[in-house]
C-alpha positions as CSV (number, residue, x, y, z in Angstrom):
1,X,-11.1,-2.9,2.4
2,X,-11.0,-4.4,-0.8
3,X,-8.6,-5.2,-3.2
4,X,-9.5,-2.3,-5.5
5,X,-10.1,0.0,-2.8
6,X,-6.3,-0.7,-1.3
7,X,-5.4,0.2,-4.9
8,X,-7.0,2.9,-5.3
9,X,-5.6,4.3,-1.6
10,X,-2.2,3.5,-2.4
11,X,-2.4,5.4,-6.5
12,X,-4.1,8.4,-4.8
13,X,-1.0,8.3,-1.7
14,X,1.9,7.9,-4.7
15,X,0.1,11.1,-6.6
16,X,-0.2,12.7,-3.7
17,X,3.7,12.8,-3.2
18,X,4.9,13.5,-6.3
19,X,3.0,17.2,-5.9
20,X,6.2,17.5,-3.7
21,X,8.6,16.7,-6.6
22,X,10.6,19.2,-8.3
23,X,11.2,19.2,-12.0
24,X,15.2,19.2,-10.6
25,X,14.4,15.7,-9.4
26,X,14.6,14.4,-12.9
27,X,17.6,16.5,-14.2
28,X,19.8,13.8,-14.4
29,X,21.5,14.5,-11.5
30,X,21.8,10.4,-10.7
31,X,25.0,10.6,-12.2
32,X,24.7,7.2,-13.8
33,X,27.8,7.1,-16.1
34,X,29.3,6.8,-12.5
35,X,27.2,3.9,-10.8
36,X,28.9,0.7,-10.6
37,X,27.3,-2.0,-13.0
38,X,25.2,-2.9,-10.1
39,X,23.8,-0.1,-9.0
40,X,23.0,0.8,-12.8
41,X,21.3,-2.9,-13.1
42,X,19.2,-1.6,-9.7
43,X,18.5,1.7,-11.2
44,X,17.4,0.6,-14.3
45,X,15.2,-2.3,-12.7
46,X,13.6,0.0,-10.5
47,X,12.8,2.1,-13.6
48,X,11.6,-0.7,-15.7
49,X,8.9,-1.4,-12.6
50,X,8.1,2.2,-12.1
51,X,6.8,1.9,-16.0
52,X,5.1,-1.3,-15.4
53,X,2.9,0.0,-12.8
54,X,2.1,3.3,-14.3
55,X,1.3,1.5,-17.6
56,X,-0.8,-1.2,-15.4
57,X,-2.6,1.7,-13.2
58,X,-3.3,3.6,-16.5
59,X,-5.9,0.5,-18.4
């Protein structure tokens, strides 16, 4: 496979499990005023790289 094709596989896997996502999945519900610093520093990172990919996968 190809670079592009292993891409491609992997965008079309990721959209293919968030059909299993409920909006209640994004209600909030992490409870971050409660996270230690580190865990909101993780959470935050992590969120930061989910919006670098989708921004990359969108041009």
């Amino acid at each position: 496979m190809t670079k592009n094709s292993d891409k491609e596989i992997k965008l079309e896997d990721f959209r293919k499990s968030l059909e299993n996502i409920d909006k209640e999945d994004f209600d909030g519900h992490t409870n971050f005023e409660s996270l230690s610093a580190r865990e909101k520093l993780i959470w935050l990172s992590e969120l930061n790289y989910f919006k670098y990919i989708v921004k990359k996968t969108k041009n």
